[in-house]
Rosetta silent file (secondary structure, phi, psi, omega in degrees, C-alpha in Angstrom):
SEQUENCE: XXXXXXXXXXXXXXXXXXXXXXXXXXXXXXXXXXXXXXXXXXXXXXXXXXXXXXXXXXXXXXXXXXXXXXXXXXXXXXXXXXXXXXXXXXXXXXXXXXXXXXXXXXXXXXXXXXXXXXXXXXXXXXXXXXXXXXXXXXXXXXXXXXXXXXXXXXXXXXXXXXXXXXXXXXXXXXXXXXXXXXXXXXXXXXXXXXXXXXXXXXXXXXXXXXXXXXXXXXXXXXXXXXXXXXXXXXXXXXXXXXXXXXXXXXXXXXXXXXXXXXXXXXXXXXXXXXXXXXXXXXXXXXXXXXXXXXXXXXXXXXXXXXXXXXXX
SCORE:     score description
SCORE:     0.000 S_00000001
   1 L     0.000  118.222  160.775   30.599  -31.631  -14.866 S_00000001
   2 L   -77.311  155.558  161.344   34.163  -31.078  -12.981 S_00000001
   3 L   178.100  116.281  159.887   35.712  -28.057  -12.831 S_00000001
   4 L    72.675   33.885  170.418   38.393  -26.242  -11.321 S_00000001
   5 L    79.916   24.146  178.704   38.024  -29.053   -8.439 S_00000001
   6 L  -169.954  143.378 -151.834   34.759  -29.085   -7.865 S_00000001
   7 E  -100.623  131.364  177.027   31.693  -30.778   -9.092 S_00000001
   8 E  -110.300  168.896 -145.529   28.597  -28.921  -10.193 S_00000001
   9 E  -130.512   98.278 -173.919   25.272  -30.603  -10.405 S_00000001
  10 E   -76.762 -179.509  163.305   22.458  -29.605  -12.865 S_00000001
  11 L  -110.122    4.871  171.723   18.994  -30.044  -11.020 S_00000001
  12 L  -143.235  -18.937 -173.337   17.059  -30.758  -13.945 S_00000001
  13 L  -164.493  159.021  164.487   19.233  -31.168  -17.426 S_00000001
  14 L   -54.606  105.799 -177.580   22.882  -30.833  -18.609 S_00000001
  15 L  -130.506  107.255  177.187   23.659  -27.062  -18.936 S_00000001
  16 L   -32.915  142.480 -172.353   26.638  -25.457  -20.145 S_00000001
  17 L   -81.557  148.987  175.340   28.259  -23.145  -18.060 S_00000001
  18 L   -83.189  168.839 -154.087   28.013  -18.992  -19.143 S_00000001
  19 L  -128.353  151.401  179.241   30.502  -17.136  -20.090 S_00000001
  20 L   -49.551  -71.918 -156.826   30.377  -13.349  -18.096 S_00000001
  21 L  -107.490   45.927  170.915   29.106  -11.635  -21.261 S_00000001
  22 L   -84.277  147.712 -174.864   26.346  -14.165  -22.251 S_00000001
  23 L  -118.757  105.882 -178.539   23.039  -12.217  -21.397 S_00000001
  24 L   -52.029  -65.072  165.429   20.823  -15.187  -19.828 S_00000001
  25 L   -25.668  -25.732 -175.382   17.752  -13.312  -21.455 S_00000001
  26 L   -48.931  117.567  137.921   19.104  -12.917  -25.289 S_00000001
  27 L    85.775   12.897  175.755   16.206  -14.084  -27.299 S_00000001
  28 L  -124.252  124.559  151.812   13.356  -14.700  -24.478 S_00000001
  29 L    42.450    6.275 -145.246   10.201  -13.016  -23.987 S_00000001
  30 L     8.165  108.072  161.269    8.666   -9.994  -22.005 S_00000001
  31 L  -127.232 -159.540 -169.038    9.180  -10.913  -18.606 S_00000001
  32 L   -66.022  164.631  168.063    8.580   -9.951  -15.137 S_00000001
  33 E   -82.428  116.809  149.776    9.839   -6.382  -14.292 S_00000001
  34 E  -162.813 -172.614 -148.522   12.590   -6.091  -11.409 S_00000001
  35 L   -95.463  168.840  153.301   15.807   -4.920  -10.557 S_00000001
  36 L   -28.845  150.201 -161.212   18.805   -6.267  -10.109 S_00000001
  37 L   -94.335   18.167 -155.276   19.135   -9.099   -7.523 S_00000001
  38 L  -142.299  -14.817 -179.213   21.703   -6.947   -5.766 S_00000001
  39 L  -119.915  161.098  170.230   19.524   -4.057   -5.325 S_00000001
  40 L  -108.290  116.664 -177.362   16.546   -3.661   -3.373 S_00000001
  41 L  -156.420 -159.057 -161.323   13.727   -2.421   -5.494 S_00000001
  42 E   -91.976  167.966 -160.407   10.610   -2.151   -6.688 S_00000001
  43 E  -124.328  113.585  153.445    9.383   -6.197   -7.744 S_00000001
  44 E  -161.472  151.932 -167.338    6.355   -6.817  -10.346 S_00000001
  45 L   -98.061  102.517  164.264    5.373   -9.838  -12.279 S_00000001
  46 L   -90.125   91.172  165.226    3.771   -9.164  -15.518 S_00000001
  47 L  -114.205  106.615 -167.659    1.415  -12.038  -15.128 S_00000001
  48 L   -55.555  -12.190  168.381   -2.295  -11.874  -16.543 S_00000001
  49 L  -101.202 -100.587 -159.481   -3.980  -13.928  -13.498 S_00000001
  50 H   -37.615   -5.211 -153.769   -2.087  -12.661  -11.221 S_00000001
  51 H  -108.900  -60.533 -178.580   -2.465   -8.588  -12.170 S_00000001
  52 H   -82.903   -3.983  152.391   -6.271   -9.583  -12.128 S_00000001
  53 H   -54.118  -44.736  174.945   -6.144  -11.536   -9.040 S_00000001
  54 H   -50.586  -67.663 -175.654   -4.438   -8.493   -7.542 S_00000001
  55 H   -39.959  -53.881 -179.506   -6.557   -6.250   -9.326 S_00000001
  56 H   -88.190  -30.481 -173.285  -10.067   -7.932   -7.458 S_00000001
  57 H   -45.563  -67.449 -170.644   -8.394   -8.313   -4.192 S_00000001
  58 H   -51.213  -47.264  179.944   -8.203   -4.391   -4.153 S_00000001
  59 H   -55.053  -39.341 -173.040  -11.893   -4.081   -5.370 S_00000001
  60 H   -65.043  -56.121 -167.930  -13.533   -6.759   -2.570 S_00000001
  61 H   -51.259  -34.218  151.916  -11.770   -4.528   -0.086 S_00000001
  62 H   -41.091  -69.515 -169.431  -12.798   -1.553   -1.300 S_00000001
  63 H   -43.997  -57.901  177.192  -16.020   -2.611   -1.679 S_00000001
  64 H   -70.079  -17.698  152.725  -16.207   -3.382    1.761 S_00000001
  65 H   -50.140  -47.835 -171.150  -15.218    0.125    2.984 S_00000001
  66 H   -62.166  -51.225 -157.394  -17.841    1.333    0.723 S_00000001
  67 H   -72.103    0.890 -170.279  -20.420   -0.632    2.356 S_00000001
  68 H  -106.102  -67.069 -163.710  -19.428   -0.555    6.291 S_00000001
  69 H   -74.947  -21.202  171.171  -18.747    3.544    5.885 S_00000001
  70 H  -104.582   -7.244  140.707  -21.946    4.618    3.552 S_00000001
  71 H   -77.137  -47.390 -179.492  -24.320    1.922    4.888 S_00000001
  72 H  -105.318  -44.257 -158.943  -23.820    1.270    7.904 S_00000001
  73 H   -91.727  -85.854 -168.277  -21.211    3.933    9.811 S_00000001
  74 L   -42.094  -52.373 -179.959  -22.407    7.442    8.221 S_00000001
  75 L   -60.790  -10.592 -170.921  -26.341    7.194    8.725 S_00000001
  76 L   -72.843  109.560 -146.029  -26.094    6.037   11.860 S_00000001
  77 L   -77.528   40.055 -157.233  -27.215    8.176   14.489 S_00000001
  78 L  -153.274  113.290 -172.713  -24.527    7.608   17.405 S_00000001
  79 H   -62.514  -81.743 -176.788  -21.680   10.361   16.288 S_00000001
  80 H   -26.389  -67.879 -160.416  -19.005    8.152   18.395 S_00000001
  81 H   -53.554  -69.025 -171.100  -20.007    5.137   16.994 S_00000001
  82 H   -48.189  -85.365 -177.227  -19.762    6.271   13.453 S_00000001
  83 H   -41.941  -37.326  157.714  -16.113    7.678   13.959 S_00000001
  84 H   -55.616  -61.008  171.891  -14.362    5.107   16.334 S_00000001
  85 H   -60.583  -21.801 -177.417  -15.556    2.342   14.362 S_00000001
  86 H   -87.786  -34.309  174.788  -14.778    4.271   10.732 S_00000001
  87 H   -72.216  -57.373  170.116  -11.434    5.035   11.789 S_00000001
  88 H   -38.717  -57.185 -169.145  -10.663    1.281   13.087 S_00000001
  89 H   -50.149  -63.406 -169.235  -12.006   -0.159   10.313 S_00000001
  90 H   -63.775  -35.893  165.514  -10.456    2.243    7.362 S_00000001
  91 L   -93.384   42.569  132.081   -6.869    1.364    9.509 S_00000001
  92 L   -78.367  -46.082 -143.650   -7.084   -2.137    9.288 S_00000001
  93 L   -93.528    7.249  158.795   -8.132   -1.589    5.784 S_00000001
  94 L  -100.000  -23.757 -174.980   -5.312    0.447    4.713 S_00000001
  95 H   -76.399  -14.528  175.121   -2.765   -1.608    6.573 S_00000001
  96 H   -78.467  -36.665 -179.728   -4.130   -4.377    4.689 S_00000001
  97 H   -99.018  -14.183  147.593   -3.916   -3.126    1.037 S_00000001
  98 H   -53.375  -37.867 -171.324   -0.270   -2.027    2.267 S_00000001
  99 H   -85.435  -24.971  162.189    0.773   -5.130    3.150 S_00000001
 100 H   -69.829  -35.799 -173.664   -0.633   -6.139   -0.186 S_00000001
 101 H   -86.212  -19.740  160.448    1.135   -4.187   -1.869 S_00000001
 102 H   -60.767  -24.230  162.261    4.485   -4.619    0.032 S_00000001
 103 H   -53.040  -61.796 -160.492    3.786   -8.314   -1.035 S_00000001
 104 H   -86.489  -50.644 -167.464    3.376   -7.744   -4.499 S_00000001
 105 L  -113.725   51.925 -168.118    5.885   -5.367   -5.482 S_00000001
 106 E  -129.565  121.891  170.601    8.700   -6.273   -2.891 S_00000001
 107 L   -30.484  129.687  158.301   11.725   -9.152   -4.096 S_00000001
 108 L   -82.560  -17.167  177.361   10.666  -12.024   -2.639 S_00000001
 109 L   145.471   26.475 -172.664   14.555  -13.676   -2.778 S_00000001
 110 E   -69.899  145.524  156.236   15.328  -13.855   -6.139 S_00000001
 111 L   -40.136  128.050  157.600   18.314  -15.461   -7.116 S_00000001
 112 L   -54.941  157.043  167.628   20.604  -13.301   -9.506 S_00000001
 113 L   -96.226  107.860 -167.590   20.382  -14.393  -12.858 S_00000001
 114 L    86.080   33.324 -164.460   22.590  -15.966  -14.987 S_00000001
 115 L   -91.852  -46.585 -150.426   25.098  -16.265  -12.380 S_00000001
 116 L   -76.323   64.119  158.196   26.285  -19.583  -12.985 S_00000001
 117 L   -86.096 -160.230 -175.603   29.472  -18.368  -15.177 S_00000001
 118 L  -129.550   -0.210  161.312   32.946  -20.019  -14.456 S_00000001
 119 L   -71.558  -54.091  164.719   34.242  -16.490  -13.541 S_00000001
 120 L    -7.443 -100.054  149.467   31.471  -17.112  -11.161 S_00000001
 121 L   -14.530  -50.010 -178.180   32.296  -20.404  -10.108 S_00000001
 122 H   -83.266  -43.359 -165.711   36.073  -19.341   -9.379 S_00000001
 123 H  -106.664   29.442  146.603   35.314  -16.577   -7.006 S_00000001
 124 H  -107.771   34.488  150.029   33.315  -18.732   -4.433 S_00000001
 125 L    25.290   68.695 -156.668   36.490  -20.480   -3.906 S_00000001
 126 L   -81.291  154.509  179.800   34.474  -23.947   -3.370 S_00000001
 127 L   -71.535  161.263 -178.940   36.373  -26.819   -1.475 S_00000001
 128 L   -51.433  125.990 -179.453   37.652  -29.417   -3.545 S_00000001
 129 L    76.483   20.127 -163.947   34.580  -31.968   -4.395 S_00000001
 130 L   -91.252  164.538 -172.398   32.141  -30.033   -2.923 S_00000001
 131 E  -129.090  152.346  160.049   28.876  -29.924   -5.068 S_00000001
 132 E   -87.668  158.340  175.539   26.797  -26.964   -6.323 S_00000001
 133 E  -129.668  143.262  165.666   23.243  -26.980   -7.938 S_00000001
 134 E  -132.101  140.725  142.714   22.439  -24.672  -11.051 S_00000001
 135 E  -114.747  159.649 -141.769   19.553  -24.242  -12.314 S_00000001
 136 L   -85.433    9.874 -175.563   18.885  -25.056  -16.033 S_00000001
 137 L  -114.001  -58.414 -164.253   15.714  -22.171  -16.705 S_00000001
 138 L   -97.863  -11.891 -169.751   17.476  -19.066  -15.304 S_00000001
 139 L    69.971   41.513 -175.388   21.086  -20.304  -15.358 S_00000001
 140 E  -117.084  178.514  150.489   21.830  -19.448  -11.855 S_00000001
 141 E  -115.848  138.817 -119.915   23.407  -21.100   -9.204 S_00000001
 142 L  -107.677  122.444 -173.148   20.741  -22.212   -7.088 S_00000001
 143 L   -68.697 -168.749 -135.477   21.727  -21.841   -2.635 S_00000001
 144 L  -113.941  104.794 -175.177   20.680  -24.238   -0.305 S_00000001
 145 L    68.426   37.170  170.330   16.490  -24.178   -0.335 S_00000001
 146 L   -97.061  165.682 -168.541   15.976  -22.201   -3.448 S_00000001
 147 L  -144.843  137.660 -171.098   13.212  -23.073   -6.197 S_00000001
 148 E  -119.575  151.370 -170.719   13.113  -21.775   -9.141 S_00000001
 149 L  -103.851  137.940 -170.202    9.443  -20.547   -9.819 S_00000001
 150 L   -58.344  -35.069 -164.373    7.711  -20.716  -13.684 S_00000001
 151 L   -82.246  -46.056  172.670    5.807  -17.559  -13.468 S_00000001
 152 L   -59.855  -26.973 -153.983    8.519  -15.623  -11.916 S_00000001
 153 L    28.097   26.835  151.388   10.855  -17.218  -13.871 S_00000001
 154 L   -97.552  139.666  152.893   13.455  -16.922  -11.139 S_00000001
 155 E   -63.642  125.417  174.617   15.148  -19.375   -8.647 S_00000001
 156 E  -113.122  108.568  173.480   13.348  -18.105   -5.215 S_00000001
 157 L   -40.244  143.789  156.052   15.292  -18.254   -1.775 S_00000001
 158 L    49.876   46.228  177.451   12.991  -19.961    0.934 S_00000001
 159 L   -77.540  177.067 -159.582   10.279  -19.763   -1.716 S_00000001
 160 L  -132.802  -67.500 -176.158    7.020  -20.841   -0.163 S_00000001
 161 E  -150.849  179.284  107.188    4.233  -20.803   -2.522 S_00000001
 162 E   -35.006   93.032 -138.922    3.023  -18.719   -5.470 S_00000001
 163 E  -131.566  110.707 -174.986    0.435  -16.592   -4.401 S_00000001
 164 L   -70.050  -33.927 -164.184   -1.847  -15.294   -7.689 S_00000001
 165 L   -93.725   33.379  122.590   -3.818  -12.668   -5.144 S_00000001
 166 L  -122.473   10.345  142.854   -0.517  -10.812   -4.618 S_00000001
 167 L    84.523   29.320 -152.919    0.648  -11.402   -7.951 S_00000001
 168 E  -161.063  136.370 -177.943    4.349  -12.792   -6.436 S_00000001
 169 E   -63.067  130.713  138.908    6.400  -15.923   -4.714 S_00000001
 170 E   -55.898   85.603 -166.931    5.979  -15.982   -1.070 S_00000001
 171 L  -135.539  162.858  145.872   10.028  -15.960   -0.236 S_00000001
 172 L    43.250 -111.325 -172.821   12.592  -14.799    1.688 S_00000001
 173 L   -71.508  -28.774  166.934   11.974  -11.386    1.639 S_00000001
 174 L  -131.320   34.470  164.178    8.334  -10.872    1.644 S_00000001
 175 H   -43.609  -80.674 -174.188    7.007  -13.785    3.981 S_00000001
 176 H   -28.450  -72.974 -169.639    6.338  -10.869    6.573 S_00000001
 177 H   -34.284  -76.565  177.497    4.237   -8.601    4.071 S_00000001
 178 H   -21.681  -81.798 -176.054    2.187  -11.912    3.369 S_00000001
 179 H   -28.210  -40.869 -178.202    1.675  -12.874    6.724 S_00000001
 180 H   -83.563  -33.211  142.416    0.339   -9.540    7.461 S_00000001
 181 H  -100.518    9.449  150.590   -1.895   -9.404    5.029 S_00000001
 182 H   -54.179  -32.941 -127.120   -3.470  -12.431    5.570 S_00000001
 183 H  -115.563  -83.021 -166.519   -3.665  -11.442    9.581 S_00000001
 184 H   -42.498  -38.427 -168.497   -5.153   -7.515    8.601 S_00000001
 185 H   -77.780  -39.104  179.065   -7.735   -9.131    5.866 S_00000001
 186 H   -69.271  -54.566 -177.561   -8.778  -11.604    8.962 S_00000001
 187 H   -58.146  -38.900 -176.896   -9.308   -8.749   11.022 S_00000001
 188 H   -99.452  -35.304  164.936  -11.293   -6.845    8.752 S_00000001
 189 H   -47.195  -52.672 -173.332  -13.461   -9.770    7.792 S_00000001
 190 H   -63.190  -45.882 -155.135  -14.320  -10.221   11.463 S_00000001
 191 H   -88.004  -27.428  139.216  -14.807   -6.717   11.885 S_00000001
 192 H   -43.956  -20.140 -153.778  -17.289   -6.839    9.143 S_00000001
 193 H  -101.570  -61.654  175.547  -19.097   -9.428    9.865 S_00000001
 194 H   -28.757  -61.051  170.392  -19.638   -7.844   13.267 S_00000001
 195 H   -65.287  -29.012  178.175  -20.982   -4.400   12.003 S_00000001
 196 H   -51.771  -62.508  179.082  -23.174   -6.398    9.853 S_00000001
 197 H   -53.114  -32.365  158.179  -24.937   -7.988   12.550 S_00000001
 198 H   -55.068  -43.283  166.151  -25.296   -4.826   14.659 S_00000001
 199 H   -44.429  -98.996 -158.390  -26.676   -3.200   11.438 S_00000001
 200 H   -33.853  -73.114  162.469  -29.172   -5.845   10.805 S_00000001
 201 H    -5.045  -61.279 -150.806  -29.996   -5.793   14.715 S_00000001
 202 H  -100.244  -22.040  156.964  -30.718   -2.545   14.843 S_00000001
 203 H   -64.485  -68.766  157.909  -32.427   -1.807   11.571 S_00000001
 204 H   -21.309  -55.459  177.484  -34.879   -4.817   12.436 S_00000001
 205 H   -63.034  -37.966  174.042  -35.639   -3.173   15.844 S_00000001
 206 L  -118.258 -166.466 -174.246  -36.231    0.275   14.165 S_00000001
 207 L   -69.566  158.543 -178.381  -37.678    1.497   11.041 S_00000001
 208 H   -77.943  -81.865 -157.847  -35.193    0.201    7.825 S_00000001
 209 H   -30.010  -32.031 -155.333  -35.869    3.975    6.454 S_00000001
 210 H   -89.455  -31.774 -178.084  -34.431    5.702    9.613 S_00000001
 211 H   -99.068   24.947  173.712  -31.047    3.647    9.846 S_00000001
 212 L  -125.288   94.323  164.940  -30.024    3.615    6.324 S_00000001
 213 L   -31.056  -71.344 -179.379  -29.472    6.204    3.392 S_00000001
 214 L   -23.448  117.973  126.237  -30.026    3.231    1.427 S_00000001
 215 L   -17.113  121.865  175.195  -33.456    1.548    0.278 S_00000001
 216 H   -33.174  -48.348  161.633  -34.017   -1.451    2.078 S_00000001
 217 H   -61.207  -23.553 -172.325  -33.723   -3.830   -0.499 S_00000001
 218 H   -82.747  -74.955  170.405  -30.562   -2.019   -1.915 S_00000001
 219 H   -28.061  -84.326 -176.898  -29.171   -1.711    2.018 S_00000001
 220 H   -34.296  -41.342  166.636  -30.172   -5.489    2.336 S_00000001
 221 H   -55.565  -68.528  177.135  -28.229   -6.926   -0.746 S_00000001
 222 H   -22.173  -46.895  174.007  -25.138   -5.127    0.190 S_00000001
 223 L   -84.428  -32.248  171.282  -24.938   -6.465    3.430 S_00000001
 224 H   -68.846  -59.962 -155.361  -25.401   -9.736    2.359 S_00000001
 225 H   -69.234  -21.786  168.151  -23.069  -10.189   -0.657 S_00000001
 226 H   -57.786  -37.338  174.263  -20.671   -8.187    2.214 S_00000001
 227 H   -79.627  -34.031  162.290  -21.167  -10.819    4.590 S_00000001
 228 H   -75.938  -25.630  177.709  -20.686  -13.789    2.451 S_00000001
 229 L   -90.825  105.397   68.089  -17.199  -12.318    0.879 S_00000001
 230 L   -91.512    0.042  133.938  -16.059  -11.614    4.641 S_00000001
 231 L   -44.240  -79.807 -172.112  -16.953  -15.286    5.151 S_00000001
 232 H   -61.657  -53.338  159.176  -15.060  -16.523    2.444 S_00000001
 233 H   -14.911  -68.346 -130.920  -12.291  -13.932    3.440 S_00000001
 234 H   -94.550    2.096  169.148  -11.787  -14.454    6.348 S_00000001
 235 H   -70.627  -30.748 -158.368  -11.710  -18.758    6.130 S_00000001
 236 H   -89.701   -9.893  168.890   -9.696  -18.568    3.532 S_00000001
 237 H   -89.806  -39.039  169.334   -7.003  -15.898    5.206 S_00000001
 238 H   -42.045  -44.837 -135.106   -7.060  -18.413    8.705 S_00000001
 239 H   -93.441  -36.728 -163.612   -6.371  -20.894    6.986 S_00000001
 240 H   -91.722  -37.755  177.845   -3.430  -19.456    5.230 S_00000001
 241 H   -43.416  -53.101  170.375   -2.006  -17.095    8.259 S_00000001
 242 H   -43.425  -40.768  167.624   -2.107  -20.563   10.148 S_00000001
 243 H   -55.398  -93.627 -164.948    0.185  -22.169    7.284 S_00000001
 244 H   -17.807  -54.321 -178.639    2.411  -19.686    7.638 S_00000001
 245 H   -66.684  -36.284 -175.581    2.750  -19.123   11.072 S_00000001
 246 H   -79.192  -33.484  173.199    3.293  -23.060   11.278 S_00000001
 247 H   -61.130  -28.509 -164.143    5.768  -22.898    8.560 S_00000001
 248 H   -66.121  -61.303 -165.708    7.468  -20.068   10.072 S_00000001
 249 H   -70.152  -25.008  168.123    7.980  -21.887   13.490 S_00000001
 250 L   -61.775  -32.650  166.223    9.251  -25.196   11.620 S_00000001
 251 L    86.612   10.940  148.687   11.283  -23.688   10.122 S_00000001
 252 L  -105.782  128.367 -171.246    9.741  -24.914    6.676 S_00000001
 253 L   -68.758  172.924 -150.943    8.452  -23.772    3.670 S_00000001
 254 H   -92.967  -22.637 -160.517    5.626  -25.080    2.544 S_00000001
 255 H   -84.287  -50.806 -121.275    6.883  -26.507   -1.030 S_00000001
 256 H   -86.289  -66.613  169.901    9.407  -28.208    1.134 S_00000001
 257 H   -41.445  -45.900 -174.462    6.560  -29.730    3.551 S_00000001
 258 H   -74.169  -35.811  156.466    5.021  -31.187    0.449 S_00000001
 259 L   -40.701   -5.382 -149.395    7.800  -32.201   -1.152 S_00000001
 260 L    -9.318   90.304 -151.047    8.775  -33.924    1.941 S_00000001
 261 L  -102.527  129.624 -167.161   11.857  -33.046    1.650 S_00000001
 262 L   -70.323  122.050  161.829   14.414  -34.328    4.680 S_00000001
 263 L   -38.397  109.163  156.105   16.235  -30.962    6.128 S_00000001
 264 L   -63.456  -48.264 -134.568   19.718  -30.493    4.826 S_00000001
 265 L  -101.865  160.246  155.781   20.095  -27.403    6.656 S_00000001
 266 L   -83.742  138.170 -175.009   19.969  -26.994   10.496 S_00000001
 267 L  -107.354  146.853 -147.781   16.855  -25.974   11.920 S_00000001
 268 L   -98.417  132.864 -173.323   16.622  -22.682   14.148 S_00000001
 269 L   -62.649  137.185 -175.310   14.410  -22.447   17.382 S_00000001
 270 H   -17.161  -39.291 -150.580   10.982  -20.667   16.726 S_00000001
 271 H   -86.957  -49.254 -171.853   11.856  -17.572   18.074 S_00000001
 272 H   -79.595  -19.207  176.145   15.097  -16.822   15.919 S_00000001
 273 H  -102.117  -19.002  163.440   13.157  -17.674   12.951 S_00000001
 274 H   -96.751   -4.370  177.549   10.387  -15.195   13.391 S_00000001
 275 H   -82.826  -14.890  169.916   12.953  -12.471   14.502 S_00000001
 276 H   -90.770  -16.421  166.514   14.344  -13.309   11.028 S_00000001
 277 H   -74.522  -76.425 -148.428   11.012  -12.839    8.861 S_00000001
 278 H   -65.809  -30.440  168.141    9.280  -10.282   10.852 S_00000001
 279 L    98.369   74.485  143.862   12.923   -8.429   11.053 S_00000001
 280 L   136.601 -170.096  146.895   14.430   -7.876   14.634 S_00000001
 281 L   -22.999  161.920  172.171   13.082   -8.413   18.103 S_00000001
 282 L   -64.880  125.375 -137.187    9.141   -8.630   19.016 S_00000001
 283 L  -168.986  123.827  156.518    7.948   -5.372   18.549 S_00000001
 284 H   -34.794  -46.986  163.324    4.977   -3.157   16.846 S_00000001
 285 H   -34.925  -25.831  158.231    7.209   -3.123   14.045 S_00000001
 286 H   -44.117  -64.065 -137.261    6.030   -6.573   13.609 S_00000001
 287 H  -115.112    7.878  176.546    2.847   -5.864   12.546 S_00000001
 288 L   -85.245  100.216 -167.578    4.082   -2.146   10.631 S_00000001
 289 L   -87.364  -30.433 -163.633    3.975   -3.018    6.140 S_00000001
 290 L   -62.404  -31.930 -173.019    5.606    0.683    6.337 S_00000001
 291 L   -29.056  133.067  168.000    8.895   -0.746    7.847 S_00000001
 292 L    71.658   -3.110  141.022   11.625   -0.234    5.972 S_00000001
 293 L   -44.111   52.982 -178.417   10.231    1.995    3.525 S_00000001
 294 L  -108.066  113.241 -177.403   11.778    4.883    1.834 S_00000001
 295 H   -66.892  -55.116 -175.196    9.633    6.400   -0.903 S_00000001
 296 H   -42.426  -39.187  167.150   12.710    9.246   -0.970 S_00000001
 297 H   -67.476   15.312 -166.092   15.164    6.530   -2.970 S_00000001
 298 L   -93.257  100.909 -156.326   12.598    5.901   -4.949 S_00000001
 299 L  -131.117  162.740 -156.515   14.320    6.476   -8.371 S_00000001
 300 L   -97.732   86.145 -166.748   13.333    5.606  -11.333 S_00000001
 301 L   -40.666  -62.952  166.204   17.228    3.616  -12.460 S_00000001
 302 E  -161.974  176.943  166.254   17.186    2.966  -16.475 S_00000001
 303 E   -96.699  150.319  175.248   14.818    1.528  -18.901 S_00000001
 304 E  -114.361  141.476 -177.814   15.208   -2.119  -19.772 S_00000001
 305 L   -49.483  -14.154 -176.275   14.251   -4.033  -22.832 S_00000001
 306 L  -111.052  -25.085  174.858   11.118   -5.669  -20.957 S_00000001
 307 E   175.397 -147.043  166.811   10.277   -2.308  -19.265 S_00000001
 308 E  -106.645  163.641 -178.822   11.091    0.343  -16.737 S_00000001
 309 E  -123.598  159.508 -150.807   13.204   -0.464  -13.429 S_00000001
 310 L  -147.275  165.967  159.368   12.786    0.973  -10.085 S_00000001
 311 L  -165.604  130.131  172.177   14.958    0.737   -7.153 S_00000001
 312 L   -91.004    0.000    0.000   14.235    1.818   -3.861 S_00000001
C-alpha cells in the first residue's frame, strides 16, 4: 500500500489502515490488563498457565524457606549459625520473588496499540519510499526488532522469549528483572543445596532427635524433595541466566538467534548494551529489583472494559 509517499508493508496479511477513532479492541475478548503504552505502569497477563506457573514458582520458593528456616536453621544449636545463614538466605529469597514480580507485572516493551492510523502515519514524517511494517493482530506499527507475541497479544520491542513462570514477554523493559531472577533463584538453589548437606552431615554424626524439631522420617523427606527442586532449579536457572547474559552481550534476542535472522540494525559493544538493560553504569544497582520503584505513584488510573488499570 502507498501512501502519502511512502510504502507500508504488512508483515503477515493485507490490513487496512485505522482511522484515529477506530478502537483496535471493539469486539475482542478479555485481555491482558495494562496501561497505556505511554505510561509506565503496572503490566499483567490474564493467562491461565502462566498465573499458575507464577502461582507455583512462589510456592517452591516458599517452600524452601519453610524447610531451610524450620528444619534446618531454628533447631540448630549454633545461635550465629542459625541467624547469619537465615538472614542470607531469606535476602536472596526475597530479592528473588522481587525480581519475580518486577518481571511479571512490569511492561516488557509493548508497542502502543492500534497505532497504525494515517493520522499516525503523517506525523512520523517518513522519507519518500521508505518502508514501514504493521502488524496485522494488534494494528500497530511494528519498530525495528519488534514481535508481536500471541499471549500478550502485543507487538514486543526486543522481545526475547515468553516466559510462562513469570507470566510475561522477556522485552525491552524487563530483561533486567528476568536476568535477576534467574541469577537470585541460582543462588538460592546453591545455597540450599549446601545447608542440606551440612544438615544431613551433622544429623548423621549426632542423634536425628537432637538436630531436628522434625521426626526423622518427616525431616528426611523434606530435605530430599528440597534438594531435588534446588537441583532442578538451579540447572534450569544456569542455563537460562547463561542465555541471557549471551544474548545480552550479542546484542541478540533470542527469537532473533533462532530465527536466524541477519542484523538490520547496528550492533553495540557489550558493555553499552548491558549499561542499557541493567540501566546506567556498573553498579549495585545492577543487581537492586527495587530500582526504580515508586509505590507512592501508585494510583489506581480508571477502570477499563477488561479490568482495572494501574500506573505507577
Amino acid at each position: 500500500m502507498q501512501s502519502s509517499g511512502h510504502r507500508q508493508r504488512d508483515t503477515e496479511q493485507h490490513q487496512p489502515l485505522l482511522s484515529a477513532d477506530d478502537d483496535p479492541e471493539a469486539g475482542a475478548g478479555a485481555g491482558p490488563l495494562y496501561p497505556p503504552a505511554d505510561q509506565d505502569g503496572l503490566w499483567f497477563i490474564q493467562d491461565g498457565c502462566g498465573i499458575v506457573c507464577g502461582v507455583v514458582t512462589w510456592l517452591l520458593v516458599l517452600y524452601a524457606d519453610f524447610v531451610v528456616n524450620l528444619v534446618m536453621l531454628l533447631p540448630n544449636k549454633s545461635l550465629w549459625y542459625s541467624v547469619i545463614n537465615g538472614a542470607l538466605f531469606n535476602f536472596l529469597v526475597v530479592m528473588a520473588l522481587a525480581s519475580h514480580l518486577r518481571a511479571m507485572l512490569s511492561d516488557p516493551g509493548a508497542v502502543p496499540k492500534g497505532n497504525a492510523t494515517k493520522e499516525y502515519m503523517d506525523s512520523l514524517q517518513l522519507k519518500p519510499g521508505e518502508v514501514i511494517y504493521k502488524c496485522p493482530k494488534c494494528c500497530s506499527i511494528k519498530p525495528q526488532r519488534a514481535h508481536h507475541c500471541s499471549i500478550c497479544k502485543r507487538c514486543i520491542r526486543k522481545m526475547d522469549h515468553h516466559c510462562p513462570w513469570v507470566n510475561n514477554c522477556v522485552g525491552e523493559k524487563n530483561q533486567r528483572f528476568f536476568v535477576l531472577f534467574t541469577m537470585y533463584i541460582a543462588l538460592i538453589s546453591v545455597y540450599a543445596l549446601c545447608l542440606s548437606f551440612l544438615q544431613f552431615y551433622s544429623c548423621v554424626k549426632d542423634q536425628w532427635n537432637e538436630c531436628t524439631d522434625f521426626s526423622p522420617p518427616v525431616a528426611v523427606m523434606l530435605m530430599i524433595f528440597l534438594c531435588l527442586e534446588a537441583f532442578l532449579f538451579l540447572t534450569f536457572t544456569v542455563v537460562m541466566f547463561g542465555t541471557q547474559i549471551h544474548s545480552i552481550c550479542n546484542d541478540e534476542t533470542e527469537i532473533e538467534r533462532l530465527k536466524n535472522e541477519k542484523p538490520t540494525w547496528e550492533r553495540r559493544v557489550r558493555w553499552e548494551v548491558m549499561k542499557a538493560v541493567f540501566g546506567g553504569p556498573p553498579s549495585f544497582l545492577w543487581f537492586n529489583p527495587f530500582t526504580g520503584l515508586r509505590l507512592r505513584r501508585l494510583l489506581m488510573t480508571r477502570t477499563r472494559r477488561s479490568g482495572v488499570e494501574f500506573s505507577v
